[in-house]
C-alpha positions in Angstrom: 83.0 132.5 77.4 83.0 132.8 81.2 85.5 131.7 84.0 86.1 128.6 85.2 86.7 127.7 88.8 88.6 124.4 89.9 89.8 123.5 93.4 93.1 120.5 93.3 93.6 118.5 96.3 97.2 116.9 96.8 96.2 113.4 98.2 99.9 112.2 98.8 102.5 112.5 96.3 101.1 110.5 93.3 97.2 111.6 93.9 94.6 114.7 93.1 91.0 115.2 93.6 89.9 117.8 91.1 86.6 119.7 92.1 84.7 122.3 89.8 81.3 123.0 89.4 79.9 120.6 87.1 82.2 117.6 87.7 85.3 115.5 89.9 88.0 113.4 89.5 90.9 111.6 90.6 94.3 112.1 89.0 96.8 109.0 89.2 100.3 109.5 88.0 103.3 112.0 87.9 105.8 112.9 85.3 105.6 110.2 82.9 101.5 108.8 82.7 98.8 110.4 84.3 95.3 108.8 84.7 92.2 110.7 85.3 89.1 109.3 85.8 85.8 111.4 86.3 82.3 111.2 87.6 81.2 111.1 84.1 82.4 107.6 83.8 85.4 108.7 81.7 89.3 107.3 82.3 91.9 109.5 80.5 95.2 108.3 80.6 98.0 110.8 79.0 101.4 111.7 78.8 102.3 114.9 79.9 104.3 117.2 77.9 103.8 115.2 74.3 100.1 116.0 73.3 99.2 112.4 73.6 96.2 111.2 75.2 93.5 108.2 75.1 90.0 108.7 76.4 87.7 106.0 76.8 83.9 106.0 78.4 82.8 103.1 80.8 79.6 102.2 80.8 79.0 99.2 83.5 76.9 97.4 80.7 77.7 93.7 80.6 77.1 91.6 77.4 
């Protein structure tokens, strides 16, 4: 186990740009959903305070 380090960035009152070593993302929301989605081409979109979450990968591959 080590430490982690992660620099938030209030962009207004419903945005954040998360930035840590390895990865960065945009936070949407406030106290009822919050979407997230990363460099790793991965939206998560949760309710905060409940536990519940869905994660989904986008890929950009068309059919």
């Amino acid at each position: 186990m080590g430490f982690k380090f992660t620099k938030s960035i209030k962009l207004g009152k419903l945005f954040r740009l998360n930035v840590n070593k390895k990865s960065k993302s945009v936070t949407v929301g406030g106290k009822k959903l919050k979407v997230t989605l990363n460099d790793k081409k991965k939206v998560t979109a949760s309710i905060p305070g409940t536990g519940i979450s869905y994660d989904t990968k986008i890929d950009g591959k068309k059919k």
